[in-house]
C-alpha positions as a printed Julia matrix, in Angstrom:
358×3 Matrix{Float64}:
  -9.69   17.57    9.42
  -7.12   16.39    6.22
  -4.0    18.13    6.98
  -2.23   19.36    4.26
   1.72   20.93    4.15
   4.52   20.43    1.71
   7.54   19.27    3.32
  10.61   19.5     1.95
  12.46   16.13    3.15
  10.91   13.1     1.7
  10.02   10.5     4.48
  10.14    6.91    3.05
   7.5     4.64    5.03
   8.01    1.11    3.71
  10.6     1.59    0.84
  13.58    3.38   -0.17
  14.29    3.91   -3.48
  17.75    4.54   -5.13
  18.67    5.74   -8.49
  22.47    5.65   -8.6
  24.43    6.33  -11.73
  24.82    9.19  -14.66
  21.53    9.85  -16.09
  21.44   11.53  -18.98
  19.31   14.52  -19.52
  16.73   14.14  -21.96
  12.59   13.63  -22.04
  10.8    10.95  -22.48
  10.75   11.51  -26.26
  14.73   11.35  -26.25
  14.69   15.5   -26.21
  17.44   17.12  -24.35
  15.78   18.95  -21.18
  17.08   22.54  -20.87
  20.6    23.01  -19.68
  20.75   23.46  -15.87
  17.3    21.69  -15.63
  16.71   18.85  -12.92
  13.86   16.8   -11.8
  10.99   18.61  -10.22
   8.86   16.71   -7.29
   6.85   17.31   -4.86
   5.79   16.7    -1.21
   2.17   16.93   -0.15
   0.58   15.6     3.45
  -2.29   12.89    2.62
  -4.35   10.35    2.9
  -2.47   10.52    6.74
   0.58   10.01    4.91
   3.82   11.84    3.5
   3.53   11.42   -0.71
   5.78   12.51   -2.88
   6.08   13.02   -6.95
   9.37   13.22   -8.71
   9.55   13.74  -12.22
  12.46   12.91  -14.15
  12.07   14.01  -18.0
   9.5    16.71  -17.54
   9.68   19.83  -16.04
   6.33   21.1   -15.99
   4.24   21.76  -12.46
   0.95   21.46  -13.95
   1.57   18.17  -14.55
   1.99   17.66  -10.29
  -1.07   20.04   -9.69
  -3.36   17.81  -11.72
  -1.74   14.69   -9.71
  -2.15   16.24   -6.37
  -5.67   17.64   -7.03
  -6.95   13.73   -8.16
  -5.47   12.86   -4.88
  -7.25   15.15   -2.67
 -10.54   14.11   -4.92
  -9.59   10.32   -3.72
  -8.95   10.82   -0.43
 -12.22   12.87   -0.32
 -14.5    10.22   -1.27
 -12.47    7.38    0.12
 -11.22    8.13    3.77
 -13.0     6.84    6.72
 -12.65    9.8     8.83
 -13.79   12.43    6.5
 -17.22   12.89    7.76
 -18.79   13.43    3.99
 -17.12   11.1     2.16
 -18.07    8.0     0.54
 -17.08    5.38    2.49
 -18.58    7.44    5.93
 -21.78    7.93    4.15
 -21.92    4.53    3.78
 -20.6     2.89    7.34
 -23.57    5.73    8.61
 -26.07    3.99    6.71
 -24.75    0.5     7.61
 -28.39   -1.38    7.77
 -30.39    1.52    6.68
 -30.13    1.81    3.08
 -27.9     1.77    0.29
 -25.6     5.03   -0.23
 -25.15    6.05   -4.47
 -21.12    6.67   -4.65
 -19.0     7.76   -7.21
 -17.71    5.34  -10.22
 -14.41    5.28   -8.43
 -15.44    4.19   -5.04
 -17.43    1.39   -6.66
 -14.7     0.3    -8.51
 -12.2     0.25   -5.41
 -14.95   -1.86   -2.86
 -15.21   -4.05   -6.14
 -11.68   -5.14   -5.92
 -11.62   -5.06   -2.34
 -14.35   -7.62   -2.44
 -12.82   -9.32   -5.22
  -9.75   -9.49   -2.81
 -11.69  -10.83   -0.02
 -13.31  -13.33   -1.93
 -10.19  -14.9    -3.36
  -8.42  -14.57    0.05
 -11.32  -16.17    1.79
 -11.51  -13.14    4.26
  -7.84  -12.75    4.48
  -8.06   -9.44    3.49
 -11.73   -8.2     4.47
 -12.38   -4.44    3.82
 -15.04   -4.55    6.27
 -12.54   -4.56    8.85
 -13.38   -1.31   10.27
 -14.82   -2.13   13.27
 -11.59   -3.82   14.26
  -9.46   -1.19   13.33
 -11.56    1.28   15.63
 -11.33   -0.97   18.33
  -7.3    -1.54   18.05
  -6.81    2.03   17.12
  -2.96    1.37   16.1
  -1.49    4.62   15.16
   2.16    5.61   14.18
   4.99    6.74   17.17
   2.56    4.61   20.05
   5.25    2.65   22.15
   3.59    1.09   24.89
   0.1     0.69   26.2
  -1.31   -0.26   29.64
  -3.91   -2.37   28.22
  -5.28   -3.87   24.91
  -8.69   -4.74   24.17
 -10.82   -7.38   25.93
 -11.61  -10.96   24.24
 -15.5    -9.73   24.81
 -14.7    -6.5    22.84
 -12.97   -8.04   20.29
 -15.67  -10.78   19.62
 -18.21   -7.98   19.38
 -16.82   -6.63   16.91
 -15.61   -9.67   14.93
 -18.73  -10.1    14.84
 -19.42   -7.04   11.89
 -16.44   -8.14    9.99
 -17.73  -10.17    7.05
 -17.05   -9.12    3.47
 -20.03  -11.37    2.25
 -22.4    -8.37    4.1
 -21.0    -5.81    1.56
 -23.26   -5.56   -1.36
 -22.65   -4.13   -4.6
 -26.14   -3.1    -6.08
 -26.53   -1.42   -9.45
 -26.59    2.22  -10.24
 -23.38    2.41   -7.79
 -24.53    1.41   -4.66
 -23.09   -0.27   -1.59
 -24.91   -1.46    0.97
 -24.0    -2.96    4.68
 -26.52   -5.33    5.28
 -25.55   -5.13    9.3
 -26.11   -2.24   11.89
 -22.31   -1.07   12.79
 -21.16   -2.21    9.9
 -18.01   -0.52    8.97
 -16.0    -0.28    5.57
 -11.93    0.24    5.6
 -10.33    0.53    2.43
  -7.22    1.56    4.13
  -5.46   -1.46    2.17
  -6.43   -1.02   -0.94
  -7.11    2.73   -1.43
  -3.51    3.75   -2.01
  -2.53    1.3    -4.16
  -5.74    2.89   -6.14
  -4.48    6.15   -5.91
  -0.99    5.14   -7.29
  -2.35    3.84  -10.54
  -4.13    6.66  -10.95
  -1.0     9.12  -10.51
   0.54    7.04  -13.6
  -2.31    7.54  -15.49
  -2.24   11.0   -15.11
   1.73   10.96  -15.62
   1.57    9.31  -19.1
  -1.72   11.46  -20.31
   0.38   14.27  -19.83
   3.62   12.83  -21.63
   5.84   12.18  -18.06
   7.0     8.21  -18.81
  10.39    8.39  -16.2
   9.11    8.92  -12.63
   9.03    7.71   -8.72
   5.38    7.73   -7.25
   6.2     7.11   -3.51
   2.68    7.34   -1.74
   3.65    6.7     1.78
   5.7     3.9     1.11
   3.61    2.34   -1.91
   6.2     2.74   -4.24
   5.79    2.99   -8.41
   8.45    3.23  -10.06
   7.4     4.39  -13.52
   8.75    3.76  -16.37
  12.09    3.34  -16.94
  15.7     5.92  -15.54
  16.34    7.79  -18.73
  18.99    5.93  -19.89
  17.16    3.01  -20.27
  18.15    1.07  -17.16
  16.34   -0.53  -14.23
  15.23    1.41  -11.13
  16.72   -0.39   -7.73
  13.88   -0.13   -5.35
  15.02   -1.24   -2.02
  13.32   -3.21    0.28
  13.0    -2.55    3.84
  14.73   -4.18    6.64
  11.99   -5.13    8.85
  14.7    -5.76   11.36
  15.93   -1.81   11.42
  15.07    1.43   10.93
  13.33    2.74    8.04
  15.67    3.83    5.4
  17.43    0.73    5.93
  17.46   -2.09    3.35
  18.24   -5.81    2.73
  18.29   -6.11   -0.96
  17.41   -4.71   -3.98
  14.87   -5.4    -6.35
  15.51   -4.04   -9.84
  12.11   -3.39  -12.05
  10.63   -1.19  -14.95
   7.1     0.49  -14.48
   6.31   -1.71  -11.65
   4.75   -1.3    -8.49
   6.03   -2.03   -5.41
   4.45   -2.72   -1.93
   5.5    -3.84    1.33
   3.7    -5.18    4.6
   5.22   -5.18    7.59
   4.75   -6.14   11.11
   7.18   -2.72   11.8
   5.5    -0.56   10.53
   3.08    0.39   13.04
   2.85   -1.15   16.46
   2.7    -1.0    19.88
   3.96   -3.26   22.95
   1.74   -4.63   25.69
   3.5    -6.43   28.78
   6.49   -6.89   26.64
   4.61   -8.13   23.68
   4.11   -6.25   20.08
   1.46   -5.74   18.86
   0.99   -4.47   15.18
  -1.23   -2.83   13.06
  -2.16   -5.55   10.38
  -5.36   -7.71   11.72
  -6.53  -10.97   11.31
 -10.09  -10.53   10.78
 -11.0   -14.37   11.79
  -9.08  -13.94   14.83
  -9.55  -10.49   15.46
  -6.28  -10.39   16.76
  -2.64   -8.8    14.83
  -1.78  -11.33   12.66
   0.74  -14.21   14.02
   2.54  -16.14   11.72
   6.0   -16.53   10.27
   5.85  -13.75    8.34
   7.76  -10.22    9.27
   7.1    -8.15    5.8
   5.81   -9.23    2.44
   6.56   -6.91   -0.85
   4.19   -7.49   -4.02
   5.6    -6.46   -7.26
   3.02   -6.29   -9.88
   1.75   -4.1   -12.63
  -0.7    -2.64  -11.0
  -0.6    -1.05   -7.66
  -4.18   -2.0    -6.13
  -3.42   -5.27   -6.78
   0.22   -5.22   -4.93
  -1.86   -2.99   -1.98
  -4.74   -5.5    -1.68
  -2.42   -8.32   -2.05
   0.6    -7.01    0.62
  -2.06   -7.53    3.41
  -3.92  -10.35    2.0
   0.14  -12.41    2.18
   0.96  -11.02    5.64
  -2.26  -12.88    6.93
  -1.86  -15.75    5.02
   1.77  -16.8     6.09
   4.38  -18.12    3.88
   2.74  -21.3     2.37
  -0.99  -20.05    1.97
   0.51  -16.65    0.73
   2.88  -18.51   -1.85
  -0.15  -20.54   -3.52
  -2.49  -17.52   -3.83
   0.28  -15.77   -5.72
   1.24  -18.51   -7.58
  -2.17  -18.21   -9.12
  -2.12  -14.73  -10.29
  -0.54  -13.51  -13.47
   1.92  -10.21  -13.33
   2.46  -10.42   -9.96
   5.06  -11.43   -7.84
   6.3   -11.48   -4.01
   9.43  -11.02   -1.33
   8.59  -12.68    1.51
  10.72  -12.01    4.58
  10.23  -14.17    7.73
  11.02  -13.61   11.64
  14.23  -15.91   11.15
  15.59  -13.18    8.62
  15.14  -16.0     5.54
  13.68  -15.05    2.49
  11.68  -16.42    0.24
  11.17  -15.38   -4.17
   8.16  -16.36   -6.26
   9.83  -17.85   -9.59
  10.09  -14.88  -11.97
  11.95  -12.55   -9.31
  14.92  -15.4    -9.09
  18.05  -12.98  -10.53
  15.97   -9.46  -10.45
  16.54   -9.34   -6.17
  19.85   -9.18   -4.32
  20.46   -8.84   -1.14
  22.71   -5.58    0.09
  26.42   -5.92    0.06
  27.83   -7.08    3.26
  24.37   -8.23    4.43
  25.14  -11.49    5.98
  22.43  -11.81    8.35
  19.78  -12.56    5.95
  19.77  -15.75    3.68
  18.15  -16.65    0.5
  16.0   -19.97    0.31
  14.42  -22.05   -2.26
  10.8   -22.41   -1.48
């Protein structure tokens, strides 16, 4: 069963976000707010995450009941362990028949796919069998065991993207038995883009959308200036950061081997899998951010990097338009795509991680 609670201390998963300096008080339409009046947010449990609103140049709550309700209709028709949504109605059906979703569903496996396709399988969103098998959840520590090469090639076996089959009339279909959809990677970036549609329907242009650490920063800060989103030390606790990226209405996503995890005879072990090895994904890389103007694509793309590694994840990006990426590897170096040279600096006194041309 969803769980759902506002909490009053917001919990930053990938990102922290800081918005130092005197902000003047007016709306988005250069209005003075009311005297005394501050931003309103709030802090709702979903999508088995901590998400939180704040609004800086309106003050109205409807505004963050329509948001909240649009996410609860998302993670209705989206989550994988929701017995009636979507995506279960459709792993249920895996080599039965085709399952009629909603427009939005379609439209999230359709990037997914598109993702997969353009990764080659980097990111697959029929990874679900996997993910059952690994069952990587937040707070584990250590585990007795992990799961045998015989299990894992079973179920490597389901994972294949080109088995997911968009029909017409919104349908999917899983042409295998056991088949099992995950849009765990994709759906929040999803469900950011459509809290910013919502925002600027409804006249809020200055706001932080922090969905479990899928960070948009909306906008622009009411005076005009740059947000500073900072980027998470992979090497620390969350909350700390190695740099700052400064950005305007741009989303911002981070993968990271730290995230969640688990060690196994002194070995971690981490939630992000490689679907052709069926393994967590080894490689270079520690975190990856995406910046982009759209948050599916950062989402999709933040998962799709980590797999890839540093010089397969560098040429796929390279290829897109309006998006960009922080890579961060396990020898604490750091790597910019082009356009972020001069927006990204690392925190004062940080010394132990160094910038490098790539």
């Amino acid at each position: 069963m969803r769980r759902k609670r506002h909490i009053g201390l917001v919990i930053f998963l990938a990102l922290i976000f800081t918005t130092t300096g005197c902000i003047k008080r007016q709306d988005s339409k250069g209005a003075k707010l009311p005297k005394g009046s501050e931003p309103i947010s709030r802090t709702e449990f979903l999508m088995d995450t901590v998400m939180t609103i704040k609004l800086y140049d309106k003050t109205d709550e409807k505004i963050l009941d329509k948001v909240f309700s649009r996410l609860e209709e998302i993670e209705s028709r989206m989550s994988v362990t929701l017995k009636d949504s979507d995506v279960s109605k459709i792993n249920d059906n895996a080599g039965i028949k085709p399952i009629t979703v909603s427009e939005d569903t379609y439209f999230v496996i359709k990037e997914a796919k598109h993702y997969a396709e353009i990764s080659n399988g980097a990111y697959d969103p029929t990874i679900g069998p996997l993910v059952d098998l690994w069952n990587i959840v937040s707070g584990e520590k250590e585990r007795e065991f992990i799961p045998s090469d015989k299990e894992i090639e079973e179920k490597k076996a389901l994972v294949n993207y080109k088995n997911l089959e968009l029909l017409d009339n919104n349908q999917i279909f899983l042409k295998e038995k056991n088949m099992k959809i995950n849009l765990g990677g994709i759906v929040k970036g999803y469900a950011a883009d459509e809290v910013k549609r919502i925002l600027t329907e409804n006249g809020a242009n200055t706001a932080i959308i922090d969905l479990g650490g899928n960070v948009f920063a909306h906008g622009e800060k009411l005076d005009g200036s740059s947000w500073n989103i900072g980027i998470q030390n992979p090497f620390e606790f969350t909350g700390n950061y190695l740099g700052i990226i400064q950005v305007k209405d741009k989303s911002i996503v981070t993968s990271g081997d730290y995230e969640r995890f688990f060690e196994y005879k002194g070995k971690r072990y981490h939630h992000i899998l490689d679907a052709k090895t069926g393994y967590p994904s080894e490689n270079e890389i520690t975190g990856v951010s995406i910046i982009s103007s759209k948050s599916i694509d950062g989402d999709a793309l933040s998962t799709t990097l980590f797999v890839l590694g540093l010089d397969r994840g560098m040429e796929l990006v390279n290829s897109l338009e309006s998006v960009e990426a922080i890579f961060v590897t396990k020898d604490k170096s750091v790597y910019l795509t082009e356009n972020l040279k001069g927006k990204f600096t690392l925190k004062d006194g940080n010394t132990s991680f160094i910038i490098k041309e790539y």
